[in-house]
Each structure stands twice: as C-alpha cells, then as structure tokens.
N, C-alpha and C positions, 0 to 999 in steps of 0.2 A: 590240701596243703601243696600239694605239686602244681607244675605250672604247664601250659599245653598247648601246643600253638599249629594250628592248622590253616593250609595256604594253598589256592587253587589259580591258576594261569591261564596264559592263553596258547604257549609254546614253549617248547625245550630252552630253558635259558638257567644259568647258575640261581636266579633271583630266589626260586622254591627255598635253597637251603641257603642262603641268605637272610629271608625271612624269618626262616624256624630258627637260625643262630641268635640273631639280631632279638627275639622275641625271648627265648631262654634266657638270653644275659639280663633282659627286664626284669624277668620272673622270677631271679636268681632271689629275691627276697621272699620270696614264699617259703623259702628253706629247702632243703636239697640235698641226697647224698650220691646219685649219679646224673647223669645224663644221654641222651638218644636224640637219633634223626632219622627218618627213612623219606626218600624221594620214588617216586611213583615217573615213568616214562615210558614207551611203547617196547622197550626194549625186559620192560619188569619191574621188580623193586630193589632199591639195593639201600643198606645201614650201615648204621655204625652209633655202636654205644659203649659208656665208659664210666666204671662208678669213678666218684672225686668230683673237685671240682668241673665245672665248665670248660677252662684251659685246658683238664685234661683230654676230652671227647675235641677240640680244638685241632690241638696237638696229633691226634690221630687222623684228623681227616686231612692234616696237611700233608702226612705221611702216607694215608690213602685216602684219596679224594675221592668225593662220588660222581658221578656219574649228572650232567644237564638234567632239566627235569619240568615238568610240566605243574608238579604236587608236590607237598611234603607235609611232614605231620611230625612234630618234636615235643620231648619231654622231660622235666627237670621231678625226678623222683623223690620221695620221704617212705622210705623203706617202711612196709608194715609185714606183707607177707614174704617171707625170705630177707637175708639180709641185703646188705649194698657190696653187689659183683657185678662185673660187667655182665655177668650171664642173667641176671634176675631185671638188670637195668633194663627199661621200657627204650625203643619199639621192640614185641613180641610180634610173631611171625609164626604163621601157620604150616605144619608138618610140611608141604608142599608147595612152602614159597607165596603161596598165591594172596593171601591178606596180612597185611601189619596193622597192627593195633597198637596205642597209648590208652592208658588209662587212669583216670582219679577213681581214689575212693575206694570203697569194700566192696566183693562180692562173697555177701553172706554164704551164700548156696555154695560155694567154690568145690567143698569136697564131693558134697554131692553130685556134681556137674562132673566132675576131675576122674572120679571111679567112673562112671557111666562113659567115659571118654578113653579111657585106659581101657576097660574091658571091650571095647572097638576097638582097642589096636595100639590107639594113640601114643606115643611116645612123648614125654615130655622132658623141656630142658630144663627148668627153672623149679623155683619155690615156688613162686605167683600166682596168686588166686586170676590176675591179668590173662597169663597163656592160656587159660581155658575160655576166654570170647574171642582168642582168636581162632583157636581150632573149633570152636560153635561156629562162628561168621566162617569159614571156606566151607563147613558142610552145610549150611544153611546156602551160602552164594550156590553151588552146584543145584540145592533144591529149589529155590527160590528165581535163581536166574540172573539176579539185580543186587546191587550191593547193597541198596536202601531199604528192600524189601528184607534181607537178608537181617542187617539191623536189626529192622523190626521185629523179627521172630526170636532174635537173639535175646532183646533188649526185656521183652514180654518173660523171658522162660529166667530173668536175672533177679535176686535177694540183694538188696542192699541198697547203699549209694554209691551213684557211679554215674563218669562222665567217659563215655569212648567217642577215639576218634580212629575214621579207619580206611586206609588204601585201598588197593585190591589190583592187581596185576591187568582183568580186562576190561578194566576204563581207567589209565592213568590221567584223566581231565575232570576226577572229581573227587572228594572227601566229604565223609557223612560221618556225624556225630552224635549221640543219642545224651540224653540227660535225664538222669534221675534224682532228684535233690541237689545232689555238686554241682557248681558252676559249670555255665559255658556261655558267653553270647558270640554272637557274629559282627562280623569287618564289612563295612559295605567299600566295596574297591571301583573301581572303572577299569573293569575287563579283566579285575580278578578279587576275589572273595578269600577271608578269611572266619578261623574260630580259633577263643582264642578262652584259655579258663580266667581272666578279666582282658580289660581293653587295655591294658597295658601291655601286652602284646602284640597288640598291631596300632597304635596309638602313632606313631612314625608312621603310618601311611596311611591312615583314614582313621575320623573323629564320627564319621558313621555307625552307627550300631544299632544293632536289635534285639531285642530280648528274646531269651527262650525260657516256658515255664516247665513246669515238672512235666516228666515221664512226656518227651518231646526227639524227636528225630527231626534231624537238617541235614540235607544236602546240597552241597555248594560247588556249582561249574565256574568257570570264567565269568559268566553272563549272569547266572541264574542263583535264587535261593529259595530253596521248597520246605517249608516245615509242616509237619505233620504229630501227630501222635503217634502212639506206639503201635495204634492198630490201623494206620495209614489216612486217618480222616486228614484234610488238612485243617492248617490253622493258619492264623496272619497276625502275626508276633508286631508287636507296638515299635517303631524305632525313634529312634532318640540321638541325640549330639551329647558326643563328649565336651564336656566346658575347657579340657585343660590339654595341653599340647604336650610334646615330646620333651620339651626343655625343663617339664617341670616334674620328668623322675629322672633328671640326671642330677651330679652330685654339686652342681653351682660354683664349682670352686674348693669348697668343703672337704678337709678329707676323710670323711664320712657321711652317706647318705642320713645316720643320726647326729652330728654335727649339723649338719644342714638344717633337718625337718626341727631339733631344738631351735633354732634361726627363725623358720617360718613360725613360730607360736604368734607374735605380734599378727601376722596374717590371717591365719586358719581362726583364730578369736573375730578378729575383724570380720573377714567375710563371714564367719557363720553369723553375724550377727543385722548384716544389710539388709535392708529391705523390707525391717518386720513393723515400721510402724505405718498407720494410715493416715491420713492429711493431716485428722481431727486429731492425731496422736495417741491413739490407742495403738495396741500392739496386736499385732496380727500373723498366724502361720499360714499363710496362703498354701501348702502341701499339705494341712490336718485336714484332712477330709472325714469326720468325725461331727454327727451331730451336736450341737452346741446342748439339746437338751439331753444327751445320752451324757454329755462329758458331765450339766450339774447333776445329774444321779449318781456320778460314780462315790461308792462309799469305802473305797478300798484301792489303794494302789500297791502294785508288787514290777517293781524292777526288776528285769533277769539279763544277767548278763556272767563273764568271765572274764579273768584277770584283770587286767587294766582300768576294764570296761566296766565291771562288778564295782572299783573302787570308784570311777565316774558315780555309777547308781548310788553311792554310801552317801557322797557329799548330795547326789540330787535328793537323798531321802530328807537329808538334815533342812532344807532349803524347802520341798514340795512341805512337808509337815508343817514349816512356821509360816510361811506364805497363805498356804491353802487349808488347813486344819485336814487334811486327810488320813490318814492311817497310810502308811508307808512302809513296805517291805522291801527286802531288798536280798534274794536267791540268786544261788549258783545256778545258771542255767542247768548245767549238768545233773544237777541233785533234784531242780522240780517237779519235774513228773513224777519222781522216784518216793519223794515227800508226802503222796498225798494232800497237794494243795486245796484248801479252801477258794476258791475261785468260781464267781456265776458269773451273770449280764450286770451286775451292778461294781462290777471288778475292772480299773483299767488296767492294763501289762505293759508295761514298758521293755522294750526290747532294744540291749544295747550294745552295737557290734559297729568295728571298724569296715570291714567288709562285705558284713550280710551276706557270710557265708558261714559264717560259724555253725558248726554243725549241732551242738549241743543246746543252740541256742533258736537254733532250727524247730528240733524239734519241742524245746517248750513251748514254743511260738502255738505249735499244734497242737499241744494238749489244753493247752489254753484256752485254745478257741472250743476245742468239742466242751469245753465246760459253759460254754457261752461268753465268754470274757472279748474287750475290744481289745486289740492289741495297736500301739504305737511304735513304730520301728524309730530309733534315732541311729542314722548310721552315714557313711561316707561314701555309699556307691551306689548310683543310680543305676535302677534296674539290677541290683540283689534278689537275691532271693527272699531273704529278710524283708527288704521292701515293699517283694509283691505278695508274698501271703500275709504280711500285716494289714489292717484295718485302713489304716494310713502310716507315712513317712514323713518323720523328720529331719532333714538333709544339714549334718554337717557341710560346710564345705572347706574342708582342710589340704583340699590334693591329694596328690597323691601319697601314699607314707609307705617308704620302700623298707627303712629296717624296721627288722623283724619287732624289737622291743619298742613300745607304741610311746609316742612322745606329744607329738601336734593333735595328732588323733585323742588323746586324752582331755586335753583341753577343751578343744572343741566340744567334744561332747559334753564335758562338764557346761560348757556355755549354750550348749541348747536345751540341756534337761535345764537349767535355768529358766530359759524363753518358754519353756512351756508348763513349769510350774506358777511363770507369772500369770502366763496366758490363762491358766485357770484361777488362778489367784483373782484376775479383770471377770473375770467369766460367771465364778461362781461368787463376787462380791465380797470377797475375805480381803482385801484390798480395795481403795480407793484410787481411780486412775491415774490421782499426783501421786500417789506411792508407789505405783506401779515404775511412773516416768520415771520417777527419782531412783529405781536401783538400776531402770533401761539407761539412766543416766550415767549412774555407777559403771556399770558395764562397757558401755561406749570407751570411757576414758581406763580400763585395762588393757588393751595392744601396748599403749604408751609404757602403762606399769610393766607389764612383760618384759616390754623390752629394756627397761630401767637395769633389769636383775638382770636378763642374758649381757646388758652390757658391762657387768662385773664381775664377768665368767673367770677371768683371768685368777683372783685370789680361789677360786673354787677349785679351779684346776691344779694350782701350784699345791691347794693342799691334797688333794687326790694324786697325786705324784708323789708328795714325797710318803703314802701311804700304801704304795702299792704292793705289799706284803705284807697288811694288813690280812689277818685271818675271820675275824669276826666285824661287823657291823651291828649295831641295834637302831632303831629307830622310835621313838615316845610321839604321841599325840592326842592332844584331846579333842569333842565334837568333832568340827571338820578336818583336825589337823590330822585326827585318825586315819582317815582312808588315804589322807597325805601320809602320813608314816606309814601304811601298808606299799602304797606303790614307789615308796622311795626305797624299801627293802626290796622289792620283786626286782624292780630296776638295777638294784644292784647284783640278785641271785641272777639273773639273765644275762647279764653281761660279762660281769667278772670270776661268776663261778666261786660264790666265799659264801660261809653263812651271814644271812640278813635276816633280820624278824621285826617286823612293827607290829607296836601293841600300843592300845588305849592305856595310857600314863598313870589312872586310875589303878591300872590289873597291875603294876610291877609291883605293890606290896603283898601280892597274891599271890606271888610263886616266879614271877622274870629276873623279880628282884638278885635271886641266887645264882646269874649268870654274870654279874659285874665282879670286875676283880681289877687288881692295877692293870692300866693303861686299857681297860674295855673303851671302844668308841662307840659314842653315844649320840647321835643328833636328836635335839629335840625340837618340836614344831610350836614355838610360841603365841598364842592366839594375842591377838591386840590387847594391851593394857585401856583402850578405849572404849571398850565395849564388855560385855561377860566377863568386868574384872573377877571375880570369883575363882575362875577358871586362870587368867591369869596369874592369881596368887596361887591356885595348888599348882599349876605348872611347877612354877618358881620353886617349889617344893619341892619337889621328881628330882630337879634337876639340882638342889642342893642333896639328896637324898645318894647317886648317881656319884656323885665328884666325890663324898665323904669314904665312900667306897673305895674310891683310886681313876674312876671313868676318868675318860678325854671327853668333855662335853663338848658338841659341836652345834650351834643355835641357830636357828632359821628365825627371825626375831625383824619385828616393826621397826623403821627408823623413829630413834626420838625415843626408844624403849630403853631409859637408863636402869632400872632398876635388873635388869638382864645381866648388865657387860659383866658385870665382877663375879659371876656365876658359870663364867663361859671359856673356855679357853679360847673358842674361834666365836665368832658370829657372823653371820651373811644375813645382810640389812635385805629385806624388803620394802616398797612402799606403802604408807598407810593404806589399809583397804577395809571396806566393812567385813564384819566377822565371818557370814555367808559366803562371800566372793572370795576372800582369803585363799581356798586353795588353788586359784590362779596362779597369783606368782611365788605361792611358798614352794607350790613342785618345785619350780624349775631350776634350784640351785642344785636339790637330788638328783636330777635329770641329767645337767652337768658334772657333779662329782662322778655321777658313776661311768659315765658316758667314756671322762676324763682318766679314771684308774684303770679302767677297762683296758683300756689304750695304752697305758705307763706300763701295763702288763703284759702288752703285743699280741693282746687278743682282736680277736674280726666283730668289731662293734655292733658292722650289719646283719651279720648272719651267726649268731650265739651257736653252740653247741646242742645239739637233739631238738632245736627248735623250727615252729616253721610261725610265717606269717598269720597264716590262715587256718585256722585247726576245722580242717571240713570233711574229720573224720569223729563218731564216738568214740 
C-alpha cells in the first residue's frame, strides 16, 4: 500500500530530496497516513518525518531543512503496526544513527526478532514491526562490513512480505533494497539510479526500468545496478520502457485525478483494445504466451480477483460461459486458497488486478499453480509481480490510475477478459470467425458509446448534489447489470462514506425487499428491451415493486426504452449496446453520481478514508 522512493547521485546537491518529495506527491494515491525522508551525505544521515498529509512533512522541512545530499530514500505510510505518529512514521533509524530504513509490507517474525533485540540491549522507539530491520542492518553492517551484504543477511533471517530500502552512514553514494513479494523495480538514470515501489515515482526522470523478482537484493550507485538474491548469486533482471510519460498522472485540468481517469474511459477502452487483430482478421493476443492446445483442454475456468476487480471477473464469467461453453467461476482472491479449491492442469485461472500487486491475489496466483493450474494475469502494470509469476499476461492499457477508487481500470479490464473469452471462443470453435468480428466490431465502436454517457454527466451530477445527505443508496441488477449494481454500491461506499448495497433484482423479494420505505433511493440497471426481453420485463417489475413502496427510482435504461420512463423518477439514457458489452456504459453514470456526491459532500475523492491504492498487504 505505501509508496517508496529511492534515489542515488553523483554529488551533494538539493536534487536527493527533491526527488523523494517530487515521487511521494505521485504516490500519494496508494493511500497514506504519514510521511518521511532521510538524505545520506559524508557528513551522515539526517530526517524528517510527519504523520498527516504530505504538506504536512513539507511544512516541516521548510521550517528545518535538510541538509545537500548525495542519497535519499522516502516514504508515504498506511499504518498496520502502530498507529499514524510522527514517531512510528517511516524513515526508522538505527540505535546509533548509523542506517535508516523504509519499509513495505509485514514482517511476520517481528516479535520474535524485537525480544531477541531487547534482550541485547536494544531500545526501541516505535510500535513498528520496521524498527526492528533497521537495528538487524547496523548489527549485521558492523558484522558483514558492506551494507549489501548486510541486507542480505537481514533480508534471509525476515517472515513475511517486505520491500526495504536502506542508507547507511559509511557510503552515502549508495541505496540497497531487498524485495520479498511487495513491489520494487528500479529507475535507470544517467549518472544517477533510482527504486521506486512502481515507476510512478521516478517517471519525471526516466521511463527506463527493470524488474526485480522475488526474494531479490539491489544496489544502486550513480553509475551502477547489482541484483543479486538473497544469498548473493547474482541475477540480470529484464528492463523494459515505460509507454506513458509524466503528464499522464497529473490531474489534466480535472479537479480530481477521478474526474479525470472517469474522462480517459473513451481511451483506456480504446487502447486496450489495438492491435489484437491479424491481417486475415482473426483475433490475436500477442502477450498470451499459453499453449493454444493447453488452452482447448481447459475444462474449467476460475477468475480471482478483489473489489472492483472481482466485479470485472462477474461480467467476464457471464461473457466467457455464452461465448465459450466453459464452466466459469468467479472467487474472492482472498477466500481461495482458504476454500479448498478444486483446481488441476485442466483448470485456467484468471487473475485480476489493477496493479499486480495485490497481495491476496498474489498469493492465489500461487496456490493455483502448486495445484497444477495455468494462470493468465489480466492487469495494468508491466513488470508486476502478478505478471511475472503468472503463465502469461494480459495488458490492459489504461495508464496510469491515480485515485484510489478504480474507474478506467475497471473498464479496461472488463474489455480485455472480453478479448480473451473471444480469443478462446476463435480457438476452441464455440464461435465462427464472423461472429467473432461482429462483437470485435461491437467493441470497436464502445469509446464512442462511452463517451456518449460521460458527455451527459452534467444531469448526473446535478442529481448527486442535490442528494448529498442522502443516508442510504440501493442498487438492483440483473445477469450483467449485477456486478454493475455491485460496483456502483462499493463506488459509492468508498467515496462518500453512506450505506450502498447492490443485489441481483431477483434476491429483493427474499429478504432486501424490507429495506425500502419512503423516499429509499434506488437505481436500477435496466438490460435492453432488445435482447433477453424476459429479463427486461421482470426488471420492470423490481422497479414497480420498489416505487409502490415509497422508493426514488433512479434508471440507468437504453435509449429508445419507452416502456421504462413512467416507472422512473430519473433516467440516465445510455446507448444501445448488445446485452454482453452493456456494462460498459451503464457503469459509468454510477461512476459519476458517486464521484459527483462525494464532492457535494467536500470529501477528497482521490484518497477515501482507510483506504490505499494497492492492498499489498494480507
């Protein structure tokens, strides 16, 4: 969840904590409740940390400035062990000054390490499972000699997931970082090196990058970058170009980074979708690196994913099932291992994360596999983790997506478990190659529809204003509008802080039904009268069901859908779409109401409350 930025020079110059500021304010969307910096110079180490926001650790270094500097290493924290005080806030500092540490992640072993360090002597300041690698690394550097090697010893005797970065008073011309599961990759500079927990931290000076894999050490000079393992072999980590420049995680004008990424849907649709067909016009995933005859055995698919992401997997299950006749599941990553899943070699997994860092989703990835299962990563960041312990990777490409509540990122993904439900669909023959084109066709002409509906944000917003003391929301949907009514509730629990619940329209005469009373508001997700009329008339039914009660029905409904209007109090038109692809543009009116109240309410849209970006913790 936190964010980490490590930055190495060629000479004492302000730049060090420039860097580390300039990369925190990036990272501010991974979620946050303090912040740190420490710079490294011949003269030693000196810090400064501050729980609150960013301006507050700001604020203090204006009033004490640090010191020129050659290094520096900063960190934007999501409090687990101890709470959010400037005293618990990361950089942590060794009894004797001599190493500063940041750190991601758990260290399981903490207490165990913490008595055994106490009973030496040790004095400690904090709650933090953290303060204990740094007082390991000064007695390790003294034994060891070397601050890399030091690492190393440290890194080996550590429980958990964990990404450190770390100074040391007798070389301030280097920074070493170790990685165990949690992110980290590297900045490739000219004449100075960076690590950064994504490249969104050093992105403003270099689109260079390298990967690092698990249980991996790196040390980085002006000049130089050494990776190794944990037990000193070395290694030679893959590098790669970032596609996307600095300009595209600032806020465009927008006055919110989720203002904004709602804007980019038209895009992030688009691009993820270039490039997938071949002359002969079949469709093609150039990244599935996945036998074509491993893919027709498969007799079983299970999506795993969270939040957002899990409601992407609901719509790909509805889509993968009628395309491709598979059996299609769809788990909380967090719950799968824990399930005793059914899962062999004839099992494909789908793994679905904005980051490919999610940690819960991490480790289904892994259990997965010891059962023998292929796994497919669908995610947004080249060179995740997610990525590389998957089978193969299939690359949104949505940019970057800075708030916290996932917007463009969802889309996306819904449009590439698409491209590869079809891809199997061409593959294993459950489809004809014109049926294929014809919904690749489909698909094509969605940016357009997207942008149809963001361009009629306005009545969306005005109603989410004058509702902004509104205490409950409900949401109805059925087939695909379901996992629409899920993420148009979470969308609004994440932002505004009110109760929201989406439920399949079918369950409200089973028990939801007894939470309507006057003036309950109610948005329902109306599936097209052109398609699964069926569906469309017990809708129609929910929602006279809903009103006779006292509800405010609020409709997300087809243009051209008259038997709707007189059953509605609001309606927000979308354009025709086939029934499958539908939850394209029916989110995105949710996406904006809530976005829109949120804001009427004068809350911080980008950064919700207890939440972080990246949950890359269990």
């Amino acid at each position: 969840m936190c964010g980490i930025i490590g930055y190495v020079g060629r000479e004492d110059s302000p730049r060090p904590l420039a860097v580390a500021i300039e990369a925190l304010t990036r990272l501010q969307y991974r979620g946050y409740d303090s912040a740190g910096v420490v710079v490294a110079n011949a003269a030693g180490l000196a810090f400064a940390k501050k729980a609150g926001k960013l301006e507050v650790l700001e604020a203090e270094l204006e009033a004490h400035p640090l010191p020129l500097a050659t290094a520096a290493i900063g960190h934007t924290r999501w409090a687990t062990h101890g709470g959010p005080t400037d005293v618990n806030a990361h950089p942590h500092l060794s009894e004797d000054g001599s190493v500063a540490v940041v750190h991601n992640g758990i260290i399981e072993n903490h207490e165990v390490l913490r008595l055994e360090l106490a009973e030496a002597g040790v004095q400690f300041r904090s709650q933090t499972d953290t303060e204990v690698a740094a007082h390991l690394l000064a007695r390790a550097l003294v034994e060891e000699g070397n601050l890399p090697d030091a690492m190393r010893a440290v890194a080996r005797r550590l429980e958990g997931a964990f990404t450190l970065l770390a100074v040391a008073r007798e070389n301030p011309r280097l920074v070493v970082g170790a990685r165990r599961t949690s992110p980290l990759v590297v900045g490739l500079g000219d004449g100075e090196n960076f690590l950064g927990s994504d490249v969104a931290a050093f992105i403003a000076s270099t689109n260079r990058a390298l990967e690092l894999g698990q249980d991996q050490v790196v040390t980085i000079t002006p000049e130089t970058v050494v990776v190794t393992d944990f037990f000193g072999q070395p290694v030679t980590p893959r590098q790669y170009t970032v596609d996307w420049d600095a300009s595209a995680a600032v806020k465009g004008g927008y006055p919110t980074f989720m203002d904004k990424e709602i804007h980019d849907q038209p895009d992030a649709v688009r691009d993820t979708l270039l490039g997938r067909l071949t002359p002969a016009g079949l469709l093609t995933l150039d990244e599935l690196h996945v036998s074509e005859a491993l893919l027709r055995s498969v007799d079983k698919i299970v999506v795993i994913a969270c939040g957002t992401a899990s409601y992407a997997g609901t719509v790909a299950k509805y889509a993968i099932e009628h395309w491709c006749r598979i059996p299609t599941e769809v788990a909380l990553a967090h719950e799968f291992r824990y399930s005793d899943p059914v899962v062999n070699e004839k099992t494909l997994v789908v793994a679905v994360s904005q980051s490919g860092e999610t940690m819960d989703t991490i480790m289904a990835i892994r259990h997965a596999r010891e059962q023998g299962a292929k796994v497919v990563a669908v995610v947004n960041t080249m060179g995740s983790t997610i990525a590389r312990e998957s089978d193969a990777a299939l690359y949104t490409h949505a940019g970057p997506e800075v708030a916290v509540a996932s917007t463009k990122a969802f889309l996306a993904q819904i449009t590439a478990t698409y491209l590869l439900g079809l891809y199997l669909a061409q593959l294993r023959g459950t489809m004809f190659p014109d049926e294929v084109r014809a919904v690749l066709d489909e698909l094509t002409a969605m940016p357009a529809k997207v942008q149809q509906v963001i361009d009629g944000e306005d009545s969306i917003r005005e109603l989410a204003t004058s509702m902004k003391d509104v205490e409950s929301v409900l949401y109805l949907g059925r087939h695909v509008g379901f996992p629409v009514a899920m993420e148009g509730a979470l969308k609004l629990k994440e932002l505004a802080y009110i109760h929201a619940e989406g439920f399949a329209a079918g369950e409200l005469k089973h028990g939801p039904i007894a939470l309507i009373d006057e003036g309950q508001a109610v948005f329902v997700i109306v599936p097209s009268p052109r398609s699964r009329s069926v569906l469309h008339d017990k809708i129609l039914s929910n929602i006279q069901e809903v009103r006779a009660r006292g509800a405010r029905t609020l409709v997300v409904a087809e243009e051209g859908d008259t038997a709707v209007a007189e059953y509605a109090e609001r309606v927000f038109w979308v354009p025709p779409t086939p029934t499958l692809l539908a939850p394209l543009v029916a989110v995105v009116p949710l996406q904006i109401f809530a976005c829109a109240l949120a804001t009427a309410k004068g809350l911080d849209v980008d950064q919700p409350r207890n939440l972080a970006k990246s949950v890359t913790v269990e």
